[in-house]
KEKE-3310 file (N, C-alpha, C; in steps of 0.2 Angstrom, whole numbers, plus 5000, padded with zeros to 4 digits):
npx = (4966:4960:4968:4966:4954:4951:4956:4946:4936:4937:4936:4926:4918:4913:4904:4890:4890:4897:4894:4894:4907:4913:4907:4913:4927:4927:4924:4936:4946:4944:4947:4940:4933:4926:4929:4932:4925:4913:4912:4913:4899:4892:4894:4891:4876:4874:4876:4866:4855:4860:4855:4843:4840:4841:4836)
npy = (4992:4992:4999:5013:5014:5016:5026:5033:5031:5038:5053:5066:5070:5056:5055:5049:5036:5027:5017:5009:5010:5002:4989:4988:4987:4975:4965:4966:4963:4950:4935:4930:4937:4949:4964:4975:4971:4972:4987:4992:4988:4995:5007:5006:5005:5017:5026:5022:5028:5040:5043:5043:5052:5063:5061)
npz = (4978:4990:4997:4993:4996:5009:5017:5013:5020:5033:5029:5029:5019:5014:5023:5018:5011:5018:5025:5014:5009:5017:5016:5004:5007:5015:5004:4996:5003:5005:4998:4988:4983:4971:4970:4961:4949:4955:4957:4944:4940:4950:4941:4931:4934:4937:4930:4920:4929:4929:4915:4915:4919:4912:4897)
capx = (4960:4958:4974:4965:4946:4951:4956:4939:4930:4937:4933:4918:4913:4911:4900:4884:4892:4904:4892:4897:4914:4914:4905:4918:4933:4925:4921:4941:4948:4941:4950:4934:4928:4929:4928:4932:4918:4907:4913:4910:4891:4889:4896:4885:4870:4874:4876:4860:4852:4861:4853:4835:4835:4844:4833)
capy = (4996:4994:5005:5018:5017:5015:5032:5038:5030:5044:5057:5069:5071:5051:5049:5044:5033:5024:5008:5005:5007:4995:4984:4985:4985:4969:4962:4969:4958:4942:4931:4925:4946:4953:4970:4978:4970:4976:4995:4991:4986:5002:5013:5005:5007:5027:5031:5020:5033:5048:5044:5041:5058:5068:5061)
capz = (4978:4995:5001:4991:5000:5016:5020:5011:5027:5038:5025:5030:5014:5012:5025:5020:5009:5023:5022:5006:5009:5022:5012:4998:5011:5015:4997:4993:5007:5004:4994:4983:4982:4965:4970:4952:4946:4959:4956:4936:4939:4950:4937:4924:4938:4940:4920:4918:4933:4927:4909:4914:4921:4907:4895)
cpx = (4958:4961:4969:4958:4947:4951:4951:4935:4930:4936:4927:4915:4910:4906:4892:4884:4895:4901:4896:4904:4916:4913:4911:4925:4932:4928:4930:4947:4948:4946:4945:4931:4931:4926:4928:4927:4912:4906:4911:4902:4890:4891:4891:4877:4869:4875:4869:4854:4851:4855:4846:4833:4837:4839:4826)
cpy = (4997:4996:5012:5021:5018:5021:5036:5037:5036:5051:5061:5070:5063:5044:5047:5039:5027:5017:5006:5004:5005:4991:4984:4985:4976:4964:4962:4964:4950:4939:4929:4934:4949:4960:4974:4976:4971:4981:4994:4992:4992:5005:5013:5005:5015:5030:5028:5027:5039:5049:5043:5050:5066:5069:5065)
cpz = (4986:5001:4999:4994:5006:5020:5018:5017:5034:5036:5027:5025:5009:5017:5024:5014:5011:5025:5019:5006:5011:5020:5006:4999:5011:5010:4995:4997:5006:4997:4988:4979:4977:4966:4963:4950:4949:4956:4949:4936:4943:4946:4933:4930:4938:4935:4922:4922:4930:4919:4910:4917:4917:4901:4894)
residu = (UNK:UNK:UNK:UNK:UNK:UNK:UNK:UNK:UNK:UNK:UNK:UNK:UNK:UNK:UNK:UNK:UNK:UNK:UNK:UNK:UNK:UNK:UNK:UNK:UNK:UNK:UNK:UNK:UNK:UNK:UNK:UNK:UNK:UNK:UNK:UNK:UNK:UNK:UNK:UNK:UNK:UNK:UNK:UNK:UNK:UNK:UNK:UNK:UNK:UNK:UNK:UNK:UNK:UNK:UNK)
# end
């Protein structure tokens, strides 16, 4: 996973994001960092959003 963000950080369409994807470069590094389960809990964060404003 984090061959695949890394190049997102020099992206212009990924920068006002480019915290986070530091942050989950970081988190994807670390030996203890369960990145996939990060990105899981944002996804269920962004349906839970997307649904509050659909409704």
């Amino acid at each position: 996973m984090v061959e695949f963000i890394k190049p997102k950080i020099k992206q212009p369409q990924y920068s006002k994001c480019k915290k986070e994807l530091k942050t989950m470069l970081s988190i994807g590094r670390n030996a203890k960092g369960h990145l996939e389960e990060n990105l899981w809990q944002m996804n269920e964060i962004n349906l839970n959003y997307q649904a509050k404003f659909t409704h």
